[in-house]
C-alpha positions as CSV (number, residue, x, y, z in Angstrom):
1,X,-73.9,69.8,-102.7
2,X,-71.9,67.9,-105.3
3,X,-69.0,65.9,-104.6
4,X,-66.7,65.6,-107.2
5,X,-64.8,62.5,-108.1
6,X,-61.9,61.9,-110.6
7,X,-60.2,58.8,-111.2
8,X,-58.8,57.3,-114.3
9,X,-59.8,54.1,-114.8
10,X,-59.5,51.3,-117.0
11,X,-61.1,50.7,-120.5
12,X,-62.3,47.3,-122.1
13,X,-62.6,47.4,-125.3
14,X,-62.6,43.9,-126.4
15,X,-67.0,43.7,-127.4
16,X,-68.7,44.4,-130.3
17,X,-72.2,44.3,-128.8
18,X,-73.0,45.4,-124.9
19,X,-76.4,44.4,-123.4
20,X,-77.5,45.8,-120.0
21,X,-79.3,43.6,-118.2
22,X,-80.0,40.0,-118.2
23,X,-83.8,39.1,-118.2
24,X,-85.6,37.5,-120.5
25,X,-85.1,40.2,-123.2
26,X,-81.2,40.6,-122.4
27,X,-80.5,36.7,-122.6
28,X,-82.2,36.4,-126.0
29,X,-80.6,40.0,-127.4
30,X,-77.0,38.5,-125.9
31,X,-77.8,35.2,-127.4
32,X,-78.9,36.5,-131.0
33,X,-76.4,38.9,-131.3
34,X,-73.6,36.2,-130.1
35,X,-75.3,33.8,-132.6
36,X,-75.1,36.1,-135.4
37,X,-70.9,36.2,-134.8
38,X,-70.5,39.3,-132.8
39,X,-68.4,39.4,-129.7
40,X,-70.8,39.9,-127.1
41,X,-70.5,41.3,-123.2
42,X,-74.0,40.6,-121.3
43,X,-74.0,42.6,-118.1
44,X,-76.3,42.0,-115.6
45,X,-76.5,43.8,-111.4
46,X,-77.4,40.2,-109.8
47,X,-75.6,37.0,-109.6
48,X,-78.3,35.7,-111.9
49,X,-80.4,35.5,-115.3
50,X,-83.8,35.4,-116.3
51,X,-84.9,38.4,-114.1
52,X,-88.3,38.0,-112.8
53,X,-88.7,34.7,-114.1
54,X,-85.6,33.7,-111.6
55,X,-84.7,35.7,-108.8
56,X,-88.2,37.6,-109.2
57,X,-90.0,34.4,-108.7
58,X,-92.8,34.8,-110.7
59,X,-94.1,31.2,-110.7
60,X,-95.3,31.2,-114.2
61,X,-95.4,32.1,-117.8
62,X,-97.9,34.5,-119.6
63,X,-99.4,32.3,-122.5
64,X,-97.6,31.6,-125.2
65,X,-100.0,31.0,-127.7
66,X,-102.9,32.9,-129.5
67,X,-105.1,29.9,-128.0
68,X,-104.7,28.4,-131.3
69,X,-101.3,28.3,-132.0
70,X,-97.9,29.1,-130.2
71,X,-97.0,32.9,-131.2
72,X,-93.8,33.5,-129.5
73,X,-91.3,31.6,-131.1
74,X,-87.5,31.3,-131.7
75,X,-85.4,32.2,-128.9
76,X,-88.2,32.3,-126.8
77,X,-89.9,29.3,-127.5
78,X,-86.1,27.3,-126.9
79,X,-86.0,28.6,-123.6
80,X,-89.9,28.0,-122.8
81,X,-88.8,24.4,-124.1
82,X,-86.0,23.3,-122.5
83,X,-87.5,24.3,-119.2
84,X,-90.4,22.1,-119.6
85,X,-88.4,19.3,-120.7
86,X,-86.9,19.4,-116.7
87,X,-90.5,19.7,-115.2
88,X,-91.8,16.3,-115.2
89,X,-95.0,17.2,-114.4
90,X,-95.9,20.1,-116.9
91,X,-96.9,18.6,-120.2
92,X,-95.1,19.0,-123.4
93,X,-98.8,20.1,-124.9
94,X,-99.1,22.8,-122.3
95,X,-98.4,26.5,-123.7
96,X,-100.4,28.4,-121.6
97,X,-99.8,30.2,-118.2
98,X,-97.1,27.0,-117.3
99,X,-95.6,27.0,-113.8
100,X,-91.8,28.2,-113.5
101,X,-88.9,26.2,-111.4
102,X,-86.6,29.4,-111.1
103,X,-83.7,26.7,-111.0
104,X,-84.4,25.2,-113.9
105,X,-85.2,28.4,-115.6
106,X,-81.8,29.9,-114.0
107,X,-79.7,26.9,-115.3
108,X,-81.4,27.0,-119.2
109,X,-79.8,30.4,-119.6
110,X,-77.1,29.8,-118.5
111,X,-76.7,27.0,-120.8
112,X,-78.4,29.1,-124.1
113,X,-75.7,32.3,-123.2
114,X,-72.6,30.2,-122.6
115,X,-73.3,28.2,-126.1
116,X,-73.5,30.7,-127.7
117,X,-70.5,32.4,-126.8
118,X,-71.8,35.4,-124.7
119,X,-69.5,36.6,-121.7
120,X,-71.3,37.5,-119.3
121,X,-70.5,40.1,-116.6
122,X,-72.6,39.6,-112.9
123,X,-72.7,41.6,-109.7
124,X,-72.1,44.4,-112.2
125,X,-73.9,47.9,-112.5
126,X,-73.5,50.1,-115.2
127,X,-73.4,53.7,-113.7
128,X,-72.7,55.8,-116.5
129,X,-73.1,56.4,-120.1
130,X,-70.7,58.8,-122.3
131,X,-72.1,60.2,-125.6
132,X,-71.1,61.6,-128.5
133,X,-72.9,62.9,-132.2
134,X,-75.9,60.6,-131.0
135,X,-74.2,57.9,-130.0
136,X,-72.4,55.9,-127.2
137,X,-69.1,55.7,-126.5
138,X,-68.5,54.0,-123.6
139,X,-70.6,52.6,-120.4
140,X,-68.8,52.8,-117.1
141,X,-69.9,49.6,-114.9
142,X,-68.9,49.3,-111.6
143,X,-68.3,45.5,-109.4
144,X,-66.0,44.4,-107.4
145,X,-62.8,45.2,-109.6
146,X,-63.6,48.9,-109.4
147,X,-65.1,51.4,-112.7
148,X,-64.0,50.1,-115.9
149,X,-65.0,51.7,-119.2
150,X,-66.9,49.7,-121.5
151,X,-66.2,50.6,-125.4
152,X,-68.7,49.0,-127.3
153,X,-70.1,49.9,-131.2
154,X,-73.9,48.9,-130.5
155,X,-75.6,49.2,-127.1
156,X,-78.6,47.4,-126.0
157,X,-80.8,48.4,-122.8
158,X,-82.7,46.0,-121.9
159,X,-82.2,46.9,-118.2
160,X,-86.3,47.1,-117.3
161,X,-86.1,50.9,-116.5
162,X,-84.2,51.8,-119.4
163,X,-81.2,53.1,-117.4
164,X,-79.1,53.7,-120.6
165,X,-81.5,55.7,-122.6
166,X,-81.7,57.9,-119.0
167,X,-78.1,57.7,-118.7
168,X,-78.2,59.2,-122.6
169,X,-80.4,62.0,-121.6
170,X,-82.8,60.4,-124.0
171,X,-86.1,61.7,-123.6
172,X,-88.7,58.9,-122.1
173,X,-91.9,58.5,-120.6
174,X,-93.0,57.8,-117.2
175,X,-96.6,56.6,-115.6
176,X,-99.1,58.9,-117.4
177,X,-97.7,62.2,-118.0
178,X,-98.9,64.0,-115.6
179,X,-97.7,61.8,-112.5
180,X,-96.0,59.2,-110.6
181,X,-99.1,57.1,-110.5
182,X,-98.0,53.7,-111.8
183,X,-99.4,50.2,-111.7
184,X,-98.7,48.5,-108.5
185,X,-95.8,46.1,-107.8
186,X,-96.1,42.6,-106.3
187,X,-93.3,40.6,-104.4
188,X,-93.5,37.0,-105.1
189,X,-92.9,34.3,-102.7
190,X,-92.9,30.2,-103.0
191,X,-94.2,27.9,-100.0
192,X,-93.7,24.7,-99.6
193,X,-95.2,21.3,-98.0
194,X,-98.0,22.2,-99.3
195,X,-100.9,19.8,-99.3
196,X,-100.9,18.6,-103.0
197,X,-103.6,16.6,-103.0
198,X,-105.8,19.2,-101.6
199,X,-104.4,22.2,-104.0
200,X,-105.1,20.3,-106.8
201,X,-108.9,19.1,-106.0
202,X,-109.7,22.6,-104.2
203,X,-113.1,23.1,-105.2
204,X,-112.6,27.1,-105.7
205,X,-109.5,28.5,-107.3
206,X,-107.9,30.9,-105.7
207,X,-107.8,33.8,-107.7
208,X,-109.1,37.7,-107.8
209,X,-112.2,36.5,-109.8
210,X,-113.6,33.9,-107.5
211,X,-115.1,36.5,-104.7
212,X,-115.5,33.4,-102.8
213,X,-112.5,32.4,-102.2
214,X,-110.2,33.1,-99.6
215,X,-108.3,35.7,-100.8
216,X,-111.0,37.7,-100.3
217,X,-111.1,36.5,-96.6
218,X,-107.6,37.5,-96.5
219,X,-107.5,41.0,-97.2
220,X,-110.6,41.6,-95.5
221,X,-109.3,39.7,-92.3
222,X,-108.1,42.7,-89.7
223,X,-105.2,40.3,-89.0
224,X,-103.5,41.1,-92.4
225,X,-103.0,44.8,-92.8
226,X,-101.1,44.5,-95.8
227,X,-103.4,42.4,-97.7
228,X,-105.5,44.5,-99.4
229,X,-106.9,43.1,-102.6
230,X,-107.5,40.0,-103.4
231,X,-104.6,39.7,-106.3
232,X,-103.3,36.0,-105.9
233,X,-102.1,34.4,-109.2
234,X,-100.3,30.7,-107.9
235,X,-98.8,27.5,-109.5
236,X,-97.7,24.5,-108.6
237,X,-93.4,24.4,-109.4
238,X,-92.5,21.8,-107.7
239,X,-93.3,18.9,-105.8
240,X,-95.4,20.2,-102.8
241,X,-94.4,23.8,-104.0
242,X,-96.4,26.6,-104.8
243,X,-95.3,29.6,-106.1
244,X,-97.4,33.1,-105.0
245,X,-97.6,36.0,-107.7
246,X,-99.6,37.8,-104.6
247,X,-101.0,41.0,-103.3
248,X,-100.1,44.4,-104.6
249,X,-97.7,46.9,-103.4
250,X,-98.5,50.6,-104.6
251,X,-96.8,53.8,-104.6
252,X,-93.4,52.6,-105.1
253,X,-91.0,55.2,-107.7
254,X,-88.7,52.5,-109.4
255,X,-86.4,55.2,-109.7
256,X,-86.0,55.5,-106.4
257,X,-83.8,53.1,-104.2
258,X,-84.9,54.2,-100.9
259,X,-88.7,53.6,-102.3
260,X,-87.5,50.0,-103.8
261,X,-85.6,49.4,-100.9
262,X,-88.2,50.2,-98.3
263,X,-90.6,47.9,-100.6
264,X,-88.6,45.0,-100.5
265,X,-89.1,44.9,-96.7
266,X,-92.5,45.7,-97.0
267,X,-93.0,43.2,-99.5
268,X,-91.4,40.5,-96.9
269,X,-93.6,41.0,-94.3
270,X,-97.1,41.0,-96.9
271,X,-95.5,37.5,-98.1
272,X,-95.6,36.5,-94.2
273,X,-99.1,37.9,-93.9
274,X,-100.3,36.2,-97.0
275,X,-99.2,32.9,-96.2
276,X,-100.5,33.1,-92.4
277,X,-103.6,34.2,-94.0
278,X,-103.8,31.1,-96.4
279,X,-103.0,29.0,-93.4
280,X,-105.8,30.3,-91.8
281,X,-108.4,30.3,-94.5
282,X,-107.4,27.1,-96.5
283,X,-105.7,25.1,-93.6
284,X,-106.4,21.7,-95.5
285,X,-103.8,22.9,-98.2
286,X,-101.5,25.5,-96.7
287,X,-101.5,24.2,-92.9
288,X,-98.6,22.3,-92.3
289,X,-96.6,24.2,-95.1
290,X,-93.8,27.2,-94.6
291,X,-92.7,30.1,-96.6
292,X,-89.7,29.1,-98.7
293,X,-88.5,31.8,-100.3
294,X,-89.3,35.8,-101.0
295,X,-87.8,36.8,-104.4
296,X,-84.3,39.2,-104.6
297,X,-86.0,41.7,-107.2
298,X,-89.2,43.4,-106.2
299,X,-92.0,42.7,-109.2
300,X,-91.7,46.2,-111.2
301,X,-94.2,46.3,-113.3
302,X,-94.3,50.0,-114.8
303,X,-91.6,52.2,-115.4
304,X,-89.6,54.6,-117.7
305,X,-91.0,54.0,-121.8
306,X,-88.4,55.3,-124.3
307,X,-89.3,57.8,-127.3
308,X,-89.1,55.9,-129.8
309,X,-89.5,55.9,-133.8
310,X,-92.8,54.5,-133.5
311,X,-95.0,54.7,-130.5
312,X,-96.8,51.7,-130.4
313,X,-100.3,52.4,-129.2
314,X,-103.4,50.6,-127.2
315,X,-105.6,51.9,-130.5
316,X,-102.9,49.6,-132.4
317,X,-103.6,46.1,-130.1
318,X,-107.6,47.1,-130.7
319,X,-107.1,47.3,-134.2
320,X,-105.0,44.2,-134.5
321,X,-102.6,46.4,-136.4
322,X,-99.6,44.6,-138.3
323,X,-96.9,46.8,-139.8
324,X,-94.3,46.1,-142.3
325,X,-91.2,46.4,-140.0
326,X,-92.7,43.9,-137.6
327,X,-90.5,41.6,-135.9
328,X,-93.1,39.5,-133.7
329,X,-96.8,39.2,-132.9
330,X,-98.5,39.3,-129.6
331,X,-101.6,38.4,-127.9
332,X,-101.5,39.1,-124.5
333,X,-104.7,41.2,-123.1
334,X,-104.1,44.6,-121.8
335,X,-102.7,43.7,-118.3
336,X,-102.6,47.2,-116.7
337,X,-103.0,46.3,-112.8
338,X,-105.6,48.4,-110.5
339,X,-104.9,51.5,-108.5
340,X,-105.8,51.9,-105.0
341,X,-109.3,53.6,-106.0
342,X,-109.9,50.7,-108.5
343,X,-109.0,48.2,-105.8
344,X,-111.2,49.4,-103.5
345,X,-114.6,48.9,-106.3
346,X,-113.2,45.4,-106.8
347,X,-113.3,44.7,-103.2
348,X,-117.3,45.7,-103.5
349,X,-118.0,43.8,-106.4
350,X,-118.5,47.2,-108.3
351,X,-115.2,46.6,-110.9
352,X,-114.0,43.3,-112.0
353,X,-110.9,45.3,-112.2
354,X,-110.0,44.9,-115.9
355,X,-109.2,47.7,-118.4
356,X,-112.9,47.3,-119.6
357,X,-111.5,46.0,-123.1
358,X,-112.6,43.1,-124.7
359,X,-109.7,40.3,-124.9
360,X,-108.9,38.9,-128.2
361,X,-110.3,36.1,-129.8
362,X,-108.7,33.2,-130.4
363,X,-105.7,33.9,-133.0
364,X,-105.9,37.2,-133.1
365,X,-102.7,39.3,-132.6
366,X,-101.5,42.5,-133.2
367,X,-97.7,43.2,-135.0
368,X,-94.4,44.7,-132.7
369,X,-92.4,47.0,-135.3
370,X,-89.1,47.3,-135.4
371,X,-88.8,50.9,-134.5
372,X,-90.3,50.3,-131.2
373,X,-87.3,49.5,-130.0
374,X,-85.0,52.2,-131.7
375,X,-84.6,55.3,-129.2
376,X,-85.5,58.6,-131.6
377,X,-82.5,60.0,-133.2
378,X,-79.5,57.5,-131.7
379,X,-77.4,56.0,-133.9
380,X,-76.1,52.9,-132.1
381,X,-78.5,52.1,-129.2
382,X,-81.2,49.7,-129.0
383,X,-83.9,48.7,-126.1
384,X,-85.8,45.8,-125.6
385,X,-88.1,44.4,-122.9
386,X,-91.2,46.2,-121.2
387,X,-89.4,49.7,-121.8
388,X,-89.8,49.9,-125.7
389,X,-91.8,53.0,-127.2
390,X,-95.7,52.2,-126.1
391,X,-98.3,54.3,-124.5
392,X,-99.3,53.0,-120.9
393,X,-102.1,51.1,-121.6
394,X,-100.0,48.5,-124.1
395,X,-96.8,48.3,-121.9
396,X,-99.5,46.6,-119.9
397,X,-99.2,44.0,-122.0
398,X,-95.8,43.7,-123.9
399,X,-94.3,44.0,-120.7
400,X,-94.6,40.6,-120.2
401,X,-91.7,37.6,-120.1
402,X,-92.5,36.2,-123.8
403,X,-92.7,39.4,-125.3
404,X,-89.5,40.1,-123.8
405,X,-88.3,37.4,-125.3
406,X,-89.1,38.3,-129.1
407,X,-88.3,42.0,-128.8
408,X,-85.0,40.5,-127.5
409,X,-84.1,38.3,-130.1
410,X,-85.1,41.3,-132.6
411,X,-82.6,43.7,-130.9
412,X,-80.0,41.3,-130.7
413,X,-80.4,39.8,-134.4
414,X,-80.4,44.0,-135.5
415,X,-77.7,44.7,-133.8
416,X,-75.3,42.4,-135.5
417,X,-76.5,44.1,-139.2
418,X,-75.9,47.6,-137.6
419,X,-72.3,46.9,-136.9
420,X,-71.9,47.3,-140.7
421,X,-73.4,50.4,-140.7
422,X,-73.0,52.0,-137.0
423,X,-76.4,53.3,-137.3
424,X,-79.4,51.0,-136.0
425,X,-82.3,52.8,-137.7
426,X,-81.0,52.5,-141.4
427,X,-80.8,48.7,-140.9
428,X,-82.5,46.8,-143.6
429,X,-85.7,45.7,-142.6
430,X,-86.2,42.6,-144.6
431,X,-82.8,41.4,-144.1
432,X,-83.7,41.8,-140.7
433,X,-86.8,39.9,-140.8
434,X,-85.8,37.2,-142.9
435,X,-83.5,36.6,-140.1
436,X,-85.4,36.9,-137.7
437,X,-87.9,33.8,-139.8
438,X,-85.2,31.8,-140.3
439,X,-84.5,31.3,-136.4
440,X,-88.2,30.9,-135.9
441,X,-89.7,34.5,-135.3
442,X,-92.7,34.1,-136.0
443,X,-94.7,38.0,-137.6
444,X,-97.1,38.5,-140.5
């Protein structure tokens, strides 16, 4: 049964440009879009920014460079920058797979938004999307004031399940096709007094590759039920700090609240196995230390792929394809994380539990176009982050926090030519990308 509710409610109409969401690829849409003169309203369902780089608490970044030269660049690389400049002990040289401070990171984009002009909207969920001749009129949010209607002439969804487009009844695409089998999901934790000395000078790095090290002990230890693969990415944040991108979680529907909301709890008590477990295992580093923090936001990292203009594909990143509507480059390897049956062969040493694709050389790349990012046949909606038009084995790897950032600034930097127009896909293209150059995207 269906309850019906009525209620008239107030409208806003004071934006030019509306983002959803505020991760990595909703800060730098909101930013570019601000920069470029619009009136922009960032909307985001926490009480923070930066997404899984903040309140996820994934304690570091995906490289940044080709391993030759930095690759993702303008918006991206100034908030990469700034946040290195407050960790004294990362080095202004380092590009690759650098450690996060989620309070730092939290307090840089709040800094980039609010310079730029952005308003931004927290403890706010958008619930509803009203459409008309393939566009949208209106969001309604909802927050503490109530429902309020939010009239907007360009949309951007950069919500990391691409609510909006769903909201649109856009057509997308989910997990492979024919189910609900998606890559696992990981919620990260951060302990602290840590043995620095010892985590630094520990003679086998803890990680999924070194079958040696202990966490391989841990998931095979009867003590830790949860634990059941030896996924352990880790950096040092902080002073004595460690943060834990750890263990996998799998089955989980995104779409599904009592799914994410009984793997939040889940993911609580695996963060309390894993650290007993490293305590055990490797008591001359984690003995005396205690479990800090578990993130707010459970580590999604599959879920709905919009039907886009262009499908970019994994026979495009094997080709090292560029197009001419590109808007960025990427380089990062084809991250798609193992299923339970995989898991299981990694455990036995029979899978190293990779794709089986050869990673790129150094500076190779392949090209993001634009229409990647333009739902097929809307007028005034845009998407960026992990949810643009891809097949599943590349969301595997833009999906990651500095791609975010470049498809970001691309939305946001489009957006501002399509309020000209009111249609995103007849944008010009080399306006767009000379844009895009002159605030340091960096594309072939």
């Amino acid at each position: 049964m269906k309850i019906q509710f009525q209620k008239e409610i107030p409208l806003n109409n004071s934006f030019d440009i509306i983002v959803a969401g505020g991760g990595p690829a909703g800060c730098s849409a909101a930013i570019a879009a601000a920069r470029g003169g619009a009136r922009v309203l960032l909307v985001e369902a926490s009480g923070a920014l930066g997404g899984m780089g903040t309140i996820g608490l994934v304690p570091a970044w995906c490289p940044f460079s080709d391993k030759l030269n930095v690759i993702y660049r303008g918006i991206a690389l100034e908030v990469f920058d700034k946040m290195k400049a407050c960790m004294k002990h990362v080095k202004n040289d380092h590009v690759d797979w650098v450690p996060i401070d989620p309070e730092v990171l939290k307090r840089v984009y709040d800094e980039l938004v609010s310079d730029a002009g952005v308003t931004v909207l927290f403890h706010t969920q958008v619930i509803s999307a009203t459409c008309e001749d393939n566009a949208i009129s209106y969001l309604v949010a909802s927050n503490k004031s109530g429902l309020t209607a939010l009239e907007g002439k360009i949309f951007i969804d950069c919500t990391g399940d691409a609510d909006i487009v769903a909201m649109a009844d856009l057509p997308f695409a989910f997990g492979d096709g024919n189910s609900k089998d998606l890559q696992p999901d990981t919620h990260c934790f951060t302990l602290s007094n840590v043995d620095e000395y010892n985590y630094m000078n520990a003679p086998v790095l803890l990680h999924m590759k070194n079958p040696d090290c202990a966490a391989y002990d841990i998931a095979r230890s009867d003590q830790y039920p949860l634990v059941t693969d030896a996924h352990c990415c880790h950096s040092l944040i902080g002073p004595r700090t460690v943060g834990f991108n750890a263990g996998h979680l799998w089955n989980i529907d995104p779409l599904d609240p009592f799914s994410v909301s009984e793997a939040m709890m889940k993911g609580r008590q695996l963060a309390y196995q894993y650290h007993q477990g490293l305590k055990e295992f490797l008591p001359e580093i984690f003995g005396a230390s205690f479990l800090t923090a578990t993130a707010s936001a459970m580590g999604i990292r599959e879920s709905r792929r919009i039907v886009g203009e262009y499908t970019i594909t994994v026979e495009d990143y094997l080709s090292r394809r560029s197009f001419p509507d590109e808007i960025g480059r990427n380089s990062y390897f084809l991250d798609v994380h193992i299923s339970q049956k995989e898991r299981d062969k990694v455990m036995t040493g029979e899978s190293d539990g990779e794709e089986g694709f050869k990673r790129y050389a150094p500076g190779e790349s392949h090209g993001i176009p634009y229409r990647c990012l333009i739902p097929k046949g809307f007028k005034n909606l845009l998407v960026a982050g992990k949810t643009i038009s891809s097949d599943r084995q590349i969301q595997g790897s833009v999906r990651v926090m500095p791609v975010c950032l470049v498809t970001g600034q691309a939305a946001g930097t489009a957006a501002v030519l399509a309020l000209r127009i009111g249609d995103v896909k007849n944008v010009e293209v080399e306006e767009l990308r000379n844009i895009l150059r002159e605030n340091g995207a960096y594309f072939e």
